[in-house]
N, C-alpha and C positions, 0 to 999 in steps of 0.2 A: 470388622468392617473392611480394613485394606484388603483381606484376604480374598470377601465376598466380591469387590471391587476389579479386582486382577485377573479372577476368576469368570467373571462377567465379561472382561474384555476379551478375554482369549477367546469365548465362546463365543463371542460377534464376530470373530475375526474375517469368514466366511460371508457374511452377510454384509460386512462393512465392506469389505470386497466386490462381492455382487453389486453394491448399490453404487458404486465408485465407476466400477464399468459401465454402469447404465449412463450414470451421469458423465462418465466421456462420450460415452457416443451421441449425446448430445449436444453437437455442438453451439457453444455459447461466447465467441469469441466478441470480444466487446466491441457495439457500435458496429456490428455485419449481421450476426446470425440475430432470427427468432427465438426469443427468447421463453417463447409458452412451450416449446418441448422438453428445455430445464427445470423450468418449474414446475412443470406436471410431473415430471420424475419426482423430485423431491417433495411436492404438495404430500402425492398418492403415496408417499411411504411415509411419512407422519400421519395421516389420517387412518392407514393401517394398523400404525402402531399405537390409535386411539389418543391422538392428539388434535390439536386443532390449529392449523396453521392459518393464516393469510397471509394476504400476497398485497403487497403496497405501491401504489400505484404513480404513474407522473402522466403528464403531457404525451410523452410516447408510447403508453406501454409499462409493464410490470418494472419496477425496480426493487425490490428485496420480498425476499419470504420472512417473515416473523413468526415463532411460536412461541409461548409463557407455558412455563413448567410452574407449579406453586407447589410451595412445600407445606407441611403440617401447622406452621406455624408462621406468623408476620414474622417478616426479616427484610433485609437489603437486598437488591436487583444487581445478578452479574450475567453483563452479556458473552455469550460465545459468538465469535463472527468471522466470518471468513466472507470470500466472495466467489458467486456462482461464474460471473462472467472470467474469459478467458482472454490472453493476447493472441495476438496472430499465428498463422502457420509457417511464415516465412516459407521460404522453399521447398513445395512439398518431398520433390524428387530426392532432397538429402536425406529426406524421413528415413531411416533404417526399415522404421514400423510405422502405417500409416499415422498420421496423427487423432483419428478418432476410433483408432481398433482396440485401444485397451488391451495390449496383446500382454502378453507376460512371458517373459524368458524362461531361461534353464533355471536361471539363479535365480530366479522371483521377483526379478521385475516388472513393474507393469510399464509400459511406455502410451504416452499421450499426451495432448495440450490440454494444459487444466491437471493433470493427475495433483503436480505438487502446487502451483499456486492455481487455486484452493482447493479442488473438488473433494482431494482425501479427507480436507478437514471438514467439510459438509460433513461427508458419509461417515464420521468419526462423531461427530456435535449430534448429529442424527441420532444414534445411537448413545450416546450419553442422557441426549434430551429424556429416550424410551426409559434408559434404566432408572432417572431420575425419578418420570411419572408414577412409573410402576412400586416405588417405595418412595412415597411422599412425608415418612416419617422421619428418613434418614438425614431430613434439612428442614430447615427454617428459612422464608423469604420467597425468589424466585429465582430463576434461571433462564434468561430467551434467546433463544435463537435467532442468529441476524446473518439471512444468506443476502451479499448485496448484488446486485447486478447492473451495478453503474462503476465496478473500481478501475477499470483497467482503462477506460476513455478518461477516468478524470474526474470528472462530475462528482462523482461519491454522492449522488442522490439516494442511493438506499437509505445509509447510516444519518443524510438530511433528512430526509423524510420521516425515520423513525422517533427521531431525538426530536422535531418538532411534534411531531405526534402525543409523547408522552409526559408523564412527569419525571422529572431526569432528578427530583429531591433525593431518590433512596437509589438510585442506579451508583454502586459504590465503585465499577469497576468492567474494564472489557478485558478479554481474552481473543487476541488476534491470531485467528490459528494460522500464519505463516509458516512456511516449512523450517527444519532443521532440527536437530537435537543436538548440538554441541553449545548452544547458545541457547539465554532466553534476554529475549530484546526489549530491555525497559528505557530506549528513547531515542531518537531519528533528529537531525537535523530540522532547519524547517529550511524554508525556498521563498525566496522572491525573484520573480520573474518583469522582466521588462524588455521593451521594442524601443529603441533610441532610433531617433530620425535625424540622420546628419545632413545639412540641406551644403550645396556650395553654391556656383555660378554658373549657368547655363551657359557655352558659348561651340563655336566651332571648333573643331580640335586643329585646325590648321589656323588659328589667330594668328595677328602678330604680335600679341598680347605677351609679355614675357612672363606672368604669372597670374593665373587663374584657380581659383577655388573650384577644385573636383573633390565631388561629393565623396567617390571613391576612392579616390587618396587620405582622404578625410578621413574614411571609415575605418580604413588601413591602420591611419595613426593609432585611433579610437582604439581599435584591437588590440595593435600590441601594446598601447599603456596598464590599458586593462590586463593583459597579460605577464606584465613585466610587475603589476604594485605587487606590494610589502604581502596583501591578503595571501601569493602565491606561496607564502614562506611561512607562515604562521604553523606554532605547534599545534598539535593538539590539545593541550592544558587539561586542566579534570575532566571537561565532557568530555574526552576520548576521543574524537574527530575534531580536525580544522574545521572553519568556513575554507569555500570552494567557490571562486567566483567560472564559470565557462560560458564563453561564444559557442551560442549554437545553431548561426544563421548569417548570414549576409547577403544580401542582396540591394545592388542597385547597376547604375543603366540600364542601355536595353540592347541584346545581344543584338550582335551583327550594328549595330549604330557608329563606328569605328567615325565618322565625322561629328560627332558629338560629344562634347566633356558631359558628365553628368552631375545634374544639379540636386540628387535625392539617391542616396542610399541609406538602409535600413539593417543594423543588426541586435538580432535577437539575445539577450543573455538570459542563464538560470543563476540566481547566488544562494550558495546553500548555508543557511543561519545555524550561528550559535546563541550560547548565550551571552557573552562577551562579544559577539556580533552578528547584533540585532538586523532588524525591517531599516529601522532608520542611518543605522552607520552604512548599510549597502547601498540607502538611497542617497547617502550624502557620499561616497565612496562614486558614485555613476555621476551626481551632477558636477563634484570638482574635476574631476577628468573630462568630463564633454567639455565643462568651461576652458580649458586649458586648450583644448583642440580646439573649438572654436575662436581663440583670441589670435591663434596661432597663422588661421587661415579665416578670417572674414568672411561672410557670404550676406545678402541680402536677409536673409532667416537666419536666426537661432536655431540649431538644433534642439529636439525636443525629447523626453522622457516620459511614454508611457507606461504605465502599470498594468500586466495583462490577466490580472488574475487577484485576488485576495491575499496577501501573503500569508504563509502558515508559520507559528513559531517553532522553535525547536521546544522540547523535553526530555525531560530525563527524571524520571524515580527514584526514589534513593532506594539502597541496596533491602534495606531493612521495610521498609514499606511493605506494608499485609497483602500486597496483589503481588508485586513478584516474591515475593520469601515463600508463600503458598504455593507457588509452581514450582519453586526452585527444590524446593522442602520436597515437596511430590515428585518431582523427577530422578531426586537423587534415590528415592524410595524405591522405583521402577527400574534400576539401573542404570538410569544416565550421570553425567556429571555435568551440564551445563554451564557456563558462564555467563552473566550476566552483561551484557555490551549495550553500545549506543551506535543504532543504525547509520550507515550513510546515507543511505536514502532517505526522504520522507515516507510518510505512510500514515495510515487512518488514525494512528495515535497522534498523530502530530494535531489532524481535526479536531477530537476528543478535547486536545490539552489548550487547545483553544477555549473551551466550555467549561473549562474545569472539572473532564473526566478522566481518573486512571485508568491507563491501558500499557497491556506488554503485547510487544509487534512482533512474535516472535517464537514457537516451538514449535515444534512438530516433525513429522518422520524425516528418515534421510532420502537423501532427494539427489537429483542432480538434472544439469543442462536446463533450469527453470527460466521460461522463456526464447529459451531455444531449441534446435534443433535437435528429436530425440527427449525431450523432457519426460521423466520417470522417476519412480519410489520405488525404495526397497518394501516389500509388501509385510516382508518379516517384524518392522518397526511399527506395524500400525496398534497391537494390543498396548504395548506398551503405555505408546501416546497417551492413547483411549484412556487406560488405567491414573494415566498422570491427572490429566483434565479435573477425569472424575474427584481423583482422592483431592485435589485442590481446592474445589469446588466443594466437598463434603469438610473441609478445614474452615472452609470463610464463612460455610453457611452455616455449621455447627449448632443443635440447639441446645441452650445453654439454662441453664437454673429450674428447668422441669423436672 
């Protein structure tokens, strides 16, 4: 069966190409572009390939494609998922290669926005899905497909909408096709984010007041305690990454007001969790520092701490756990040698382990500039992938005592 498996991919490699280019030149960057020209790419090529996709919907417009593969037999649900939408162009003029020409080099790269974070793994899951369908003997369970097209604004409505949608009892497990092949990524920080409102004393700036509460001196302090605590020194310990607290905003007066102290500045922080420092040590971590700044400088208001978003926890899988050992197991099979890490970022895994679903954030071809300027895949890596996915996926689903 690896054989058949390996064999399989190589012979998509072409087609998994073709459909990769298509789906660059559609562009789909998140929160700009229309998004029915992606999806119609990807619909019409699972309905060609005698599957049956939908398209799942929100308030604005499409947010993920779905397809279900079933195998011969009941078993557990593993989702493939990557995402449709893409980040920006940033400056188009640095492009070497336009950002939607899908062009490919001498050495076989292809260059585009979208090539590595996600579209190759669309056009790779695509193809996995077909070879799935077409020998429904080879597994037990299911297999679905999850193209999101809410990841890069934020939202992550796809992967909501789907997980509200179904039953999540027998869904054992996600496969995040993020790029790279030196790694497979079984767990990411989590994030809480907050706007702190430091308020002072309105007054003129020529008072003859000898000490006034400015909002912006205020915020000043606020920064650099925040920057100077103990959080900025912490090891990494077993997760592999520190907590990370950053300023990512500040704003108060009002420009050109040079006669006015100002009475409100606002700065924005991200704090990136572990698991020895949670949601609540970073909220307790922001409110005794505000307190301390404000005892410090008085003002008619308290400063305040708002929450801008949900926080997400961190996660982390253990090494031996049936969702990474199956990839890891197949990759090394394919010729990679991967490592198993825990992300800096957040990522859809981090959502999942909210809910209590495993997922790895983490494989896929070699890649480079993701996100930026020139972003591109070696095209030579994509059988491989393919191969790995699959033989993981023919491990977990395995049917067993027939």
């Amino acid at each position: 069966m690896a054989e058949t498996v390996t064999a399989g991919a190589s012979a998509d490699q072409a087609s998994v190409v073709t459909l990769l280019r298509r789906l660059v030149r559609a562009p789909s960057r998140g929160g700009l572009d229309d998004y029915a020209p992606v999806v119609d790419v990807v619909t019409s090529w699972l309905r060609e390939a005698g599957l049956s996709p939908r398209v799942l919907t929100g308030p604005d417009g499409p947010v993920a494609v779905v397809c279900d593969v079933a195998g011969a037999s009941p078993g557990p649900r593993y989702v493939l998922d990557a995402c449709l939408d893409t980040a920006g162009y940033g400056d188009v003029s640095a492009w070497t290669h336009d950002p939607v020409s899908a062009e490919v080099d001498d050495e076989g790269w292809m260059y585009g926005r979208g090539t590595s974070d996600s579209k190759v793994a669309v056009a790779i899951f695509c193809h996995i899905a077909a070879r799935l369908a077409a020998a429904p003997e080879t597994f037990g369970g299911t297999v679905t497909t999850l193209f999101d097209l809410d990841e890069h604004t934020g939202g992550f409505a796809g992967i909501r909408s789907y997980l509200d949608e179904v039953d999540t009892t027998d869904l054992a497990g996600v496969f995040i096709g993020y790029p790279g092949p030196d790694t497979v990524v079984i767990g990411g920080r989590g994030f809480l984010r907050a706007r702190i409102t430091v308020f002072g004393q309105a007054d003129h700036s020529a008072s003859r007041k000898l000490k006034v509460s400015n909002a912006a001196v205020k915020a000043a302090r606020l920064v650099a305690a925040l920057d100077d605590h103990a959080l900025a020194r912490r090891e990494p310990g077993p997760f592999g990454v520190p907590p990370k607290l950053t300023v990512t905003s500040i704003n108060g007066g009002a420009s050109g007001a040079f006669s006015v102290v100002p009475d409100r500045c606002e700065v924005e922080v991200d704090i990136r969790l572990t698991p020895d420092f949670d949601a609540d040590a970073a909220r307790t971590l922001l409110r005794r520092t505000l307190a301390e700044v404000d005892k410090a400088a008085p003002a008619p208001r308290r400063s305040t701490i708002e929450q801008v978003a949900e926080p997400w926890p961190p996660f982390k899988l253990a090494h031996d756990h049936p969702l990474p050992k199956a990839l890891l197991e197949a990759a090394r099979s394919c010729g990679f040698d991967p490592i198993p890490v825990v992300a800096g970022p957040s990522n859809i895994g981090n959502l999942l382990a909210g809910r209590g679903i495993p997922a790895t954030a983490g494989f896929g071809v070699r890649y480079r500039a993701l996100h930026a300027t020139d972003e591109a895949i070696d095209l030579a890596t994509i059988p491989a992938v393919q191969a790995t996915y699959h033989r993981a996926l023919l491990s977990l689903l395995a049917r067993r005592g027939e």
